[in-house]
Each structure stands twice: as structure tokens, then as C-alpha cells.
C-alpha positions as CSV (number, residue, x, y, z in Angstrom):
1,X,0.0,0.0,0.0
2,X,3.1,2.6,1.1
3,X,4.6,1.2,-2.2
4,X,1.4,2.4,-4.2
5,X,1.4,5.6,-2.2
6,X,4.8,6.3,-3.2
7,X,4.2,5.8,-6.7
8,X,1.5,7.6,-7.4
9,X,3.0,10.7,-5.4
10,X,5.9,10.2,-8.0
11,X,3.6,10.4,-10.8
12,X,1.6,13.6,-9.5
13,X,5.1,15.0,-9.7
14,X,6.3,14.1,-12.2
15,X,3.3,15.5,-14.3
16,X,4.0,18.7,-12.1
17,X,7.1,19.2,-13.1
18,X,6.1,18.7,-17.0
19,X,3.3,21.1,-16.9
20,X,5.7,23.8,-15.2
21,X,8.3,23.3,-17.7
22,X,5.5,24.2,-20.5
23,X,4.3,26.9,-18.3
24,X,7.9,28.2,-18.5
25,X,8.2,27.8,-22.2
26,X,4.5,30.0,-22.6
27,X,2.5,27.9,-22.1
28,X,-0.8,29.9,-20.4
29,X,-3.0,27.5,-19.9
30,X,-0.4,25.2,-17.7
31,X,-0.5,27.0,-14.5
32,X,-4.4,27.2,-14.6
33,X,-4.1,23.3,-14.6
34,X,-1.1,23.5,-11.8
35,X,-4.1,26.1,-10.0
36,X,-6.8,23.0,-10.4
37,X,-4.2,20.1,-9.1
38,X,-3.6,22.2,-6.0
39,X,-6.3,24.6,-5.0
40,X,-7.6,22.1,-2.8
41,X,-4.6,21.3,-0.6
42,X,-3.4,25.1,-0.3
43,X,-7.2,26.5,0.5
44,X,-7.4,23.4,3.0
45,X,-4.0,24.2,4.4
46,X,-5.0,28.0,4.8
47,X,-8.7,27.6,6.0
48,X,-7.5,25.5,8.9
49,X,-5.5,28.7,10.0
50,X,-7.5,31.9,8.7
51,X,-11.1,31.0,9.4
52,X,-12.5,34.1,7.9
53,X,-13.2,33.0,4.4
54,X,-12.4,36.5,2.9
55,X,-9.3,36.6,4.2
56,X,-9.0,32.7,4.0
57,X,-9.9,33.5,-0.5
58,X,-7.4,36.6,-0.3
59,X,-4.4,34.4,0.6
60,X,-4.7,31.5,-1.1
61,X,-4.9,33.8,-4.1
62,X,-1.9,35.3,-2.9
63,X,-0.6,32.0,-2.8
64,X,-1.1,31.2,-6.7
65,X,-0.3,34.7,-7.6
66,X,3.4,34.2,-6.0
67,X,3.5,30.9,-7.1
68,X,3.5,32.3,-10.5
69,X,5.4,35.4,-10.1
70,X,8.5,33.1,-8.5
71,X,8.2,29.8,-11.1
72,X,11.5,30.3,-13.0
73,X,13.0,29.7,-9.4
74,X,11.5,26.2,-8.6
75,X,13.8,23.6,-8.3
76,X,12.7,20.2,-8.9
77,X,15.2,18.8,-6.9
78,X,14.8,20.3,-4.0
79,X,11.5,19.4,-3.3
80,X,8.6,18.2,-5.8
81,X,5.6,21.1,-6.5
82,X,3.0,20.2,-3.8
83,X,5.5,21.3,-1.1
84,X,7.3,23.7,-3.0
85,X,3.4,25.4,-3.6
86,X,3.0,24.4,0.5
87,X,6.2,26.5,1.3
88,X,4.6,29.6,-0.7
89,X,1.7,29.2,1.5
90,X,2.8,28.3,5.2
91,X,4.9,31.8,4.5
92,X,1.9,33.8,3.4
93,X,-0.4,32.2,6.3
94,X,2.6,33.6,8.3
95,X,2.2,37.0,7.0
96,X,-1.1,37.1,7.5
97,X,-1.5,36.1,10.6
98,X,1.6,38.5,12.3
99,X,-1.4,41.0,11.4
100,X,-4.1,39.0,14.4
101,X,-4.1,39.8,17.6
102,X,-2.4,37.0,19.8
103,X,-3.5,35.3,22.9
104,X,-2.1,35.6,26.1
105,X,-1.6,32.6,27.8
106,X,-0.2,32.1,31.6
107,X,2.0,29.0,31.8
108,X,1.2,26.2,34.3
109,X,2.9,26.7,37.7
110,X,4.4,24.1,39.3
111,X,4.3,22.0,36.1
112,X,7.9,22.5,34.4
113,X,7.9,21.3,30.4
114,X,11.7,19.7,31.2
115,X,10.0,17.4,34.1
116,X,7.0,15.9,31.7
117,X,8.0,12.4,30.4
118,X,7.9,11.4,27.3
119,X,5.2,8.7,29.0
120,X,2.9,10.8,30.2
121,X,3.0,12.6,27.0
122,X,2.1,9.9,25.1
123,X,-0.7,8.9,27.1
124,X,-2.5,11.8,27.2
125,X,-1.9,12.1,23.7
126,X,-3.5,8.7,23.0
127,X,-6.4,9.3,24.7
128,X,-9.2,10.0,22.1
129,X,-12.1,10.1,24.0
130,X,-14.3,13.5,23.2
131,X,-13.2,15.7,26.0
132,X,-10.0,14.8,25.6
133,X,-9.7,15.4,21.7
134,X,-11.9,19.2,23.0
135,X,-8.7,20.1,25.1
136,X,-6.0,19.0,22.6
137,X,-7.6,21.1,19.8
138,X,-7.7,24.0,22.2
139,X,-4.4,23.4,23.3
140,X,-3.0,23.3,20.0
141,X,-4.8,26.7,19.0
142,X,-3.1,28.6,21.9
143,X,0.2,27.6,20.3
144,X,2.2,30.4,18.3
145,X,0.9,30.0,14.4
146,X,4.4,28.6,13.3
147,X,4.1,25.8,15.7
148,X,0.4,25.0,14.7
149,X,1.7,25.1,11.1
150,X,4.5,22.6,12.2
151,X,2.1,20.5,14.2
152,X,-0.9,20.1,11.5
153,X,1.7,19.7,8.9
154,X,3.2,16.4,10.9
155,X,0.2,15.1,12.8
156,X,-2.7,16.2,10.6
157,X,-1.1,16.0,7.4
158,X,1.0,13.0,7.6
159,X,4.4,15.0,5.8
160,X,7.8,13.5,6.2
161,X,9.6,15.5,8.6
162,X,12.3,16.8,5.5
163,X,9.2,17.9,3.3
164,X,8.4,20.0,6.6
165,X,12.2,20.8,6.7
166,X,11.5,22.3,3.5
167,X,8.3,23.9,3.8
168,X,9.4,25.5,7.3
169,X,12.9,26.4,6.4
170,X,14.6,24.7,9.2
171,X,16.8,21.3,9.7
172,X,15.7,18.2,10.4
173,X,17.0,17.9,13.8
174,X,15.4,21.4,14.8
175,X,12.1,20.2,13.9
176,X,13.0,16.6,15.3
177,X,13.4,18.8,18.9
178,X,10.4,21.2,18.0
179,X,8.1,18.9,17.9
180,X,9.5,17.2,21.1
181,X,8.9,20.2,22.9
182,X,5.6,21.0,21.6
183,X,4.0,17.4,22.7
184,X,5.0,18.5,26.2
185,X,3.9,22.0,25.5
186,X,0.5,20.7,24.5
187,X,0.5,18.0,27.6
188,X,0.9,20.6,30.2
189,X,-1.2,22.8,28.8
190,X,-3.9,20.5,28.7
191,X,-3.4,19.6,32.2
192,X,-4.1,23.6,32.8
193,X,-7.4,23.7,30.8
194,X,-8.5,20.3,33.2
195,X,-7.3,22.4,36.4
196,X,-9.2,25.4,35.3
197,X,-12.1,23.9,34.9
198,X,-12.3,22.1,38.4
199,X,-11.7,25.7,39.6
């Protein structure tokens, strides 16, 4: 099944990487089939970050219009169009959002991220009964947007952690450590939101 997986990603680029070469040779009507391969992945990507669907419409045109404007420097072998296109738009999600007003958020007392095993984590993580799942979403949201980015492009997504490399503009082992520290992040915090509602 991973095989199949594999192969048919390596198709989907490959005809990618055909239709921008014709795009770059004048072909017009090229990117407007790129627009239609994608559209759904980027607006998906952005909606799950920028609710409002004005804004939500604005970027991922923004998206497409930089896309084009930047073509002659895509590079095939750094990474194949779908995440080169997903780089375009965790930037300009990014942008966007600097713009929003950020909640504040007091950290847990007597609860230090270093001291949370790796366990615990995992437990709490695992547990997908409806309550549970209520608190991780808002746990998540009350992250900084990069680190939502980074976790709904691992967890929710499913993207190799060097596609993400890519995408975020970091190294593996930095992302390898992030996301480390944001499963403990998200532990505790969840352990705040079940304190504060006891209180």
C-alpha cells in the first residue's frame, strides 16, 4: 500500500514538473491546470489557520499569484511542486496572521515542560475520547501559528519531517526537537485547561 502511495505521489510530480516546464516555455494555460491540481490542498492548508473566508480567499490567491510570479526559481530537486506550492503558503499564512491579535496565555505553575516524560505525553496524547480530543484542539490553538503550522503539517497531514524541513525552512534535527517540545507543551497545557475547569 506505502509502495502504491509512493508511486503515485511520484507520478503527480512528475506530471507537475512537466506542466511547469510548458508553463515556462509559454504555455498559459499550464498553471491554470497546476491552480486546479492544487487549489484544494493550499485553501485546505490555509482555511484550517485563517477562518474568515475573505481573508481565508485573499491568501490563497496570494498563494497562486506568488507561485507564478516566483516559477522560474522552482527547483525540482529540492523538493517536488505540492511542497514547494505548501512552502509559498505556510509563508503567506505567516504574514497574514503577524497581522491577528495573539492570545495571552499564563503557563502552568508548578508543572515545568523539562519534568513531563515522554510517557505521560504519550498517554494523554493517546487518549481519544471526546473531551480529551476538545482540550488537545484547544491546546494546539493557543500555540504560536508557526508551531500550529508545524504540528498540523506532521500530525494532521502526515508529511515527512524533510518535506516540513522544506516547507518551514529549518533542519531536520530542529524540527525533530520542536516537535518534542511542543508534545509537552500541549501535555501541560492540557493539564491547565482540566485544572481550570475544576476551579
Amino acid at each position: 500500500m506505502e509502495r502504491q502511495t509512493d508511486n503515485r505521489q511520484t507520478a503527480i510530480a512528475e506530471v507537475d514538473a512537466r506542466l511547469v516546464k510548458s508553463i515556462l516555455d509559454g504555455n498559459r494555460v499550464g498553471f491554470r491546470m497546476l491552480i486546479n491540481r492544487h487549489a484544494t490542498t493550499v485553501r485546505m492548508f490555509v482555511a484550517r489557520f485563517i477562518p474568515l473566508l475573505e481573508d481565508e480567499e485573499e491568501v490563497t490567491q496570494d498563494v497562486f499569484m506568488k507561485a507564478y510570479e516566483s516559477l522560474q526559481r522552482f527547483d525540482g530537486d529540492k523538493a517536488n511542486f505540492k511542497t514547494w506550492l505548501l512552502r509559498i503558503a505556510y509563508h503567506a499564512v505567516l504574514k497574514h496572521l503577524r497581522h491577528e491579535p495573539r492570545l495571552e496565555f499564563v503557563e502552568l505553575e508548578g508543572l515545568d515542560i523539562e519534568t513531563i516524560s515522554d510517557d505521560a505525553t504519550n498517554t494523554l496524547l493517546g487518549d481519544t475520547s471526546s473531551h480529551r480530543l476538545m482540550l488537545l484542539k484547544k491546546a494546539v490553538s493557543l500555540l504560536a501559528s508557526d508551531d500550529q503550522m508545524l504540528i498540523s503539517l506532521y500530525y494532521y497531514d502526515g508529511h515527512p519531517l524533510r518535506e516540513i524541513a522544506y516547507i518551514v525552512d529549518r533542519s531536520d534535527s530542529y524540527l525533530s526537537s520542536r516537535l518534542q517540545w511542543l508534545r509537552k507543551k500541549i501535555y501541560q497545557t492540557v493539564i491547565q485547561l482540566e485544572r481550570n475547569e475544576k476551579d
